[in-house]
N, C-alpha and C positions, 0 to 999 in steps of 0.2 A: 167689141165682139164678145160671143159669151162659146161653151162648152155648149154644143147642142147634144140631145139625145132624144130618143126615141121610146114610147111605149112597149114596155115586149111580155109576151105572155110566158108563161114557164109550161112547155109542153111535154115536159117528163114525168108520164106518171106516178114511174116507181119515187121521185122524188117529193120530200115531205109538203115543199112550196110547189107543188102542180096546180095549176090553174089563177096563180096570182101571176102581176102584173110588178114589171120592174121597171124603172128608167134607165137603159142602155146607152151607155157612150157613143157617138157616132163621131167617126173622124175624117177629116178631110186624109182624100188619096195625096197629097201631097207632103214629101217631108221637106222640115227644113234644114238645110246642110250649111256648110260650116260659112262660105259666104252670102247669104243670106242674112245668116247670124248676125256675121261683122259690119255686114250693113246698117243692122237694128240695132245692133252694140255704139255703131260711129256715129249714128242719130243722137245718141245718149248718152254720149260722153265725148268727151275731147280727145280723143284718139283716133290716128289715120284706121283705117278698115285692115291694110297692108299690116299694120302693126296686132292687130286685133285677130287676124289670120292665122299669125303667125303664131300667137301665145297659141288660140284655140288647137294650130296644127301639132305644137308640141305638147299641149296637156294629157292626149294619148300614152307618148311617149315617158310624160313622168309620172304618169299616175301607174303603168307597167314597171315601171324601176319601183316606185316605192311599193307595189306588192310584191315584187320577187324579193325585195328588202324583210317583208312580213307586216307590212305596216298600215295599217287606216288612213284614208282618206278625208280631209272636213272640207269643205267650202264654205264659207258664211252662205246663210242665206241658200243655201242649196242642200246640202247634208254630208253624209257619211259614204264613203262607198269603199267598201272591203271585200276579199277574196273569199268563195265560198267553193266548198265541192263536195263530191259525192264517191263515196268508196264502196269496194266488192269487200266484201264479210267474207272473211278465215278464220279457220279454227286455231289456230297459233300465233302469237304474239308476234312468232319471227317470221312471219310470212303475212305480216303486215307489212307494208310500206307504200313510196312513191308509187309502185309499179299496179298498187291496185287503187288508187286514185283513175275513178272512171268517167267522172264529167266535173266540167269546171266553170266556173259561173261570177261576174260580179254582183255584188249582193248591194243593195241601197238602200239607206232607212235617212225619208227625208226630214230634214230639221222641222223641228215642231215648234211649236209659245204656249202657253197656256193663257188661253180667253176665259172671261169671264161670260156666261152666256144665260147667269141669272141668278134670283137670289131665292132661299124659301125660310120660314121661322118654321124655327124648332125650341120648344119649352122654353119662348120667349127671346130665343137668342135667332140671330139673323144670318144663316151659311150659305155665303158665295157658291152655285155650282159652274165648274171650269170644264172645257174639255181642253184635247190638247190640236190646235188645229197645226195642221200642213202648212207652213210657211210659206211656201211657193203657192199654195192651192186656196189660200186664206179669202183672199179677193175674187175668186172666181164666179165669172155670174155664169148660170145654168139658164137654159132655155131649150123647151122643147120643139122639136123638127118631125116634119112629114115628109122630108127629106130623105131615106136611108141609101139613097144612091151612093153617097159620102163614104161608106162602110165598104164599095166597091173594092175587091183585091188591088191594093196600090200598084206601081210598078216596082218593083225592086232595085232598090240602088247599085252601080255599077259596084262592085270591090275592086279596087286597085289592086294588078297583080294576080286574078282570077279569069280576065280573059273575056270579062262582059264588056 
């Protein structure tokens, strides 16, 4: 399977890129949730699904302990994920605190490698140029679609405890 996308024109004129041409992401309406997951996870390892369920259902739960702790998150292979938020600006030092903390947010910065993606001479000497790719994204084959159905508004996942 590859990451399909779509042609898209930039139709904003007051913007600098007006009238060029982008490759736009297009995603299947479907997500995939946690048993789905442990399916694809028990295909690929030696692990029951049940078992596989069960880490996925508490990794929620300890990835909220360790930020209310204050602490970073690593996954191999995945990346970092830490607490991020956003506050209301006062004029006093003491009239900063928790209570003007006004959105709250996890933040993800995924794990990178550094690829080598070419070489050039310079006054006879030979320098590797790297960039730093997405680890998870490294492999990814793109392929464009005439497809934009795809982009359709998903349906929204139930939340447990919300009443959907």
């Amino acid at each position: 399977m590859s990451q399909k996308f779509i042609k898209s024109r930039n139709n904003n004129k007051y913007n600098a890129a007006y009238g060029k041409y982008y490759a736009e992401a297009v995603y299947d309406s479907h997500f995939v949730g946690t048993e789905e997951l442990a399916e694809f996870i028990q295909r690929q390892a030696s692990v029951k699904k049940s078992d596989i369920k069960a880490v996925l259902q508490e990794l929620g739960e300890a990835m909220k302990h360790f930020f209310e702790m204050g602490q970073k998150i690593k996954l191999d292979g995945i990346g970092i994920f830490k607490v991020g938020f956003s506050s209301i600006g006062v004029e006093k030092i003491e009239d900063c605190g928790a209570n003007t903390i006004s959105t709250r947010r996890v933040l993800f910065q995924p794990e990178t490698e550094r690829v080598v993606v070419g070489q050039e001479s310079k006054s006879g000497k030979v320098k590797l140029k790297y960039v730093n790719a997405i680890t998870l994204l490294k492999d990814v084959v793109f392929e464009e679609t005439h497809d934009n159905t795809m982009n359709a508004e998903p349906e929204t996942p139930s939340t447990p405890g919300t009443g959907d």
